[in-house]
N, C-alpha and C positions, 0 to 999 in steps of 0.2 A: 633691459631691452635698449636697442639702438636710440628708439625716439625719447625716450623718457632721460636717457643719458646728454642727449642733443640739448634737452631743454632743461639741464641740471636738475632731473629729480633722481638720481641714483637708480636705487634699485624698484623703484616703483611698480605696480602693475595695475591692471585694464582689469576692472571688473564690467565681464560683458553681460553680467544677470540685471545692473541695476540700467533703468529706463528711467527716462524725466517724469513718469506717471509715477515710480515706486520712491523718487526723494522725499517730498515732502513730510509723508510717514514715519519713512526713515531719518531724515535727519531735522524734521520739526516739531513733529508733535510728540508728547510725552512718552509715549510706547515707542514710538524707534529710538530717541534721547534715550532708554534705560537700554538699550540692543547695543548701543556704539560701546563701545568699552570707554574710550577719552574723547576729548574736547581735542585734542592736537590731533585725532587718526583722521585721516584724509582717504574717501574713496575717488578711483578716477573712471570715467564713461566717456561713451563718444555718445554724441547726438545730431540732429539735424535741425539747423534754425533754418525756421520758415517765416521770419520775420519780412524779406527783403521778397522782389521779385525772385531772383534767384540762389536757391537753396545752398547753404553752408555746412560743412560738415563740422563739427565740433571738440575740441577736447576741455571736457569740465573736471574741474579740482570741487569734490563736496567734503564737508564737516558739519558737525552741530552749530546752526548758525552762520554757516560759512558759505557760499558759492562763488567760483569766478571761473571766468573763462579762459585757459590756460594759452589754446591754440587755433587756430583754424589750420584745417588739413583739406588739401587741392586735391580734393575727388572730382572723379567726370561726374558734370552736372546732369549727364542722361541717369546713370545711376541713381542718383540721391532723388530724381523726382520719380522716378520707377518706382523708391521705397514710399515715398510719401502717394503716390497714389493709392498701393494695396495697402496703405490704413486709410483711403480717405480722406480728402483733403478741406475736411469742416471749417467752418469759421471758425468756431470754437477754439481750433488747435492749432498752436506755430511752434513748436517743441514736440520733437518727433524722434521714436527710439528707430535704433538701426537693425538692418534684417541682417538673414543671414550675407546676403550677396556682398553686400557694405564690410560685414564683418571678415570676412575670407579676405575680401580685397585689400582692408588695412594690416593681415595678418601679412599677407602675400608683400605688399608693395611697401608699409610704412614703419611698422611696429620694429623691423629688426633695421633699418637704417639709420648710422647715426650720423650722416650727413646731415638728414633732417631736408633733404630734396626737396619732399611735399608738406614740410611745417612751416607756418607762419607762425612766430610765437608774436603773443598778444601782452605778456608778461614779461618786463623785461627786469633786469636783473637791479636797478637802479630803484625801479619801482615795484617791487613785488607784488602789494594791494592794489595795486590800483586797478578798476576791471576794465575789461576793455567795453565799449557802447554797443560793438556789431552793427553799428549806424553808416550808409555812407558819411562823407566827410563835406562841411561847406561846399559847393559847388560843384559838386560831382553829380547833382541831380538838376532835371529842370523846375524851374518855377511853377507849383503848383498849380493850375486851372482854377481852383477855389479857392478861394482869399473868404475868411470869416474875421471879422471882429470883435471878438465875446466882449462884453461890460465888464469893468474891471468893478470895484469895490470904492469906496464902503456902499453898505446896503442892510434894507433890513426887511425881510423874508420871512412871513410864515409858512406853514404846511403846502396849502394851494401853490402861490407862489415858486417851491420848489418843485413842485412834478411839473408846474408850468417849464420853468427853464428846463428842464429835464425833456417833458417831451419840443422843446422850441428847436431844440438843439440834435435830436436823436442821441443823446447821450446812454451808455450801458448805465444801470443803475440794477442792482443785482436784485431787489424787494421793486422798486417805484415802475423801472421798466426793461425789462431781463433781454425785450429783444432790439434795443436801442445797439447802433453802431455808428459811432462817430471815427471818423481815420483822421488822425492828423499826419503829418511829414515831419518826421523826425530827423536832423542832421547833427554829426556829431560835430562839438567847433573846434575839437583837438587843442581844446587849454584843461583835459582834465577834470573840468569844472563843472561847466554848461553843456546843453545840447539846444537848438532850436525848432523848434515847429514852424516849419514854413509856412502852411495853410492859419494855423491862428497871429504869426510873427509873434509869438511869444519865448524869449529866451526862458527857460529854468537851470534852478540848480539842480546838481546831480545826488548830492549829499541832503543837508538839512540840518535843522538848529536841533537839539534834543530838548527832551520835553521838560517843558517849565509853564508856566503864567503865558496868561495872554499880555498882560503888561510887561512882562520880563520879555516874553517873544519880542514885541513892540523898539525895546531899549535896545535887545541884539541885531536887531532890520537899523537900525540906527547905527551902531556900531559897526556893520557888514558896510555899509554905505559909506561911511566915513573913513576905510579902511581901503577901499575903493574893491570890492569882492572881484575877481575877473576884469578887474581894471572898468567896471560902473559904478556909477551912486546914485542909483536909483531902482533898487530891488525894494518888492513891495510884496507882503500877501497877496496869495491871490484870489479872486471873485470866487463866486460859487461856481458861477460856468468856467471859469479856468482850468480850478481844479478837476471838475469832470472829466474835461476834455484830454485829461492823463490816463482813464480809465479805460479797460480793453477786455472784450469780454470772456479772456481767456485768463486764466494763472499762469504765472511764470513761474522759472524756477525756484524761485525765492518763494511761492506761495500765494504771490498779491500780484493783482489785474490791472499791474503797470509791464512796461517794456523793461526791458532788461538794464538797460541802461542806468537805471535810478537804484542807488542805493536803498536796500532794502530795510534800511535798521529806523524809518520813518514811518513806520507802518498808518498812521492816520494823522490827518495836519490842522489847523485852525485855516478856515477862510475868512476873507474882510465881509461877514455876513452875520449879523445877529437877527435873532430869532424871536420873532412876535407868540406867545408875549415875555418873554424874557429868555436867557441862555445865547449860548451861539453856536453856529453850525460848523461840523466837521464832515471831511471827507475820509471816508477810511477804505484803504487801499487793499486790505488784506480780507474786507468783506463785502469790499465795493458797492458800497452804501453811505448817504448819507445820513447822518445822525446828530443829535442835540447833546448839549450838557452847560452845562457852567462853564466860564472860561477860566475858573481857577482852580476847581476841583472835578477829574483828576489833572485839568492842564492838557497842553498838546505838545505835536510835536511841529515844528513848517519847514515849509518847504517854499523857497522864493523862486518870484518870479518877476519878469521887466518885460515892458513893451518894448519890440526894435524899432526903432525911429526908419522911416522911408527916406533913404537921403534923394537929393536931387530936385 
């Protein structure tokens, strides 16, 4: 086909059965892993992020373990909110499959062009993995109305404590408070690396360290630091309400009730919070809960973060 030629994937095709409600099944949990034939087959969909004020059309590359966002494709934005109103436009949901009208339109308008008019590829050829955020970009938005300052870390937290910060904050907590919503403002910084929350001024990473020791975690925040991560040195765990404030109370395509943006292979992280009367606290993203254990068995995985300094 024209667009798939455009954006060098040969002879590829658009499978229009699968929706962002039918991946996870299929390519995460054990019963669709035995369905895929390999680990390299790649299926392609379109979809509708409803992340942003205004609606995005999408083209997604899935596998076992795999998701990115290949393309954005310039559909009339009357259309794409016509679809997302006849399913509904729940909090719950920002991942929205496409109807018939969507479908005709891209067969009609985009699928057999391989000028590639209405693609934006998002994957460039230099960087193949890399996903793209779907985030505006530094200052392409205005300065949040709400400024929060969460408490940063160390700290030490029992039970109470946590639903405390939990409900202080309106945070999602999937067990402690399922109808919490916290919104932060997300900007992408366009180094790759980071994205910022405007409303908390907290930069994060996009990636994460893999899982080891809370002491071994400790040596690599040292290491990332002196190394200068994104050109800082000063990335730190973060608090318990840091970490919350990533939670959303929807699944992504990935699985886990973070934005898209975050690399999914960190599935739950240590915060700078230990646990009265002993352990320490994790956030887990793919159950949206927090939870206790040992900080050395089985270990975590983190995910850094830094305060922005207010220049001026």
């Amino acid at each position: 086909m024209g667009m798939f030629t455009f954006l060098g994937l040969g002879q590829a095709a658009v499978n229009w059965e699968m929706t962002p409600d039918y991946t996870f099944g299929t390519f995460e949990s054990w019963g669709g892993v035995e369905r895929v034939r390999s680990r390299k087959e790649r299926t392609y969909y379109f979809f509708i992020d409803a992340w942003n004020e205004v609606p995005r059309l999408c083209l997604m590359e899935r596998g076992i373990k795999h998701a990115r966002v290949l393309a954005e494709v310039l559909a009339p934005r009357e259309m794409l909110e016509h679809c997302i109103a006849s399913q509904g436009t729940a909090v719950l949901e920002k991942s929205y499959a496409i109807d018939e009208a969507v479908r005709q339109w891209l067969k009609d308008k985009v699928l057999s062009d391989a000028s590639g008019a209405l693609v934006r590829p998002l994957i460039t050829a230099d960087d193949p993995e890399a996903p793209p955020t779907l985030l505006p970009r530094v200052g392409e938005l205005p300065a949040p109305t709400t400024h929060l300052a969460l408490p940063p870390g160390p700290e030490e937290l029992d039970e109470e404590a946590v639903r405390r910060c939990i409900a202080t904050y309106n945070f999602f907590e999937a067990e402690r408070h399922p109808s919490g919503l916290f919104q932060g403002t997300l900007v992408d910084n366009g180094d790759g690396l980071t994205v910022t929350d405007l409303t908390t001024g907290l930069m994060w990473q996009r990636e994460g360290i893999d899982i080891m020791s809370l002491r071994q975690a400790r040596r690599m925040i040292e290491r990332c630091n002196a190394e200068g991560l994104a050109g800082y040195a000063d990335w730190r765990l973060p608090s318990l309400a840091e970490a919350l404030s990533l939670l959303t109370p929807h699944q992504n395509l990935n699985g886990q009730y973070l934005h898209l943006c975050f690399s999914p292979d960190y599935p739950f992280v240590f915060v700078d919070a230990t646990r009265q009367p002993g352990g320490n606290w994790y956030v887990d993203f793919k159950q949206a809960r927090v939870f206790w254990s040992s900080p050395t068995i089985p270990g975590g995985f983190t995910r850094l973060c830094r305060s922005q300094r207010t220049e001026g």
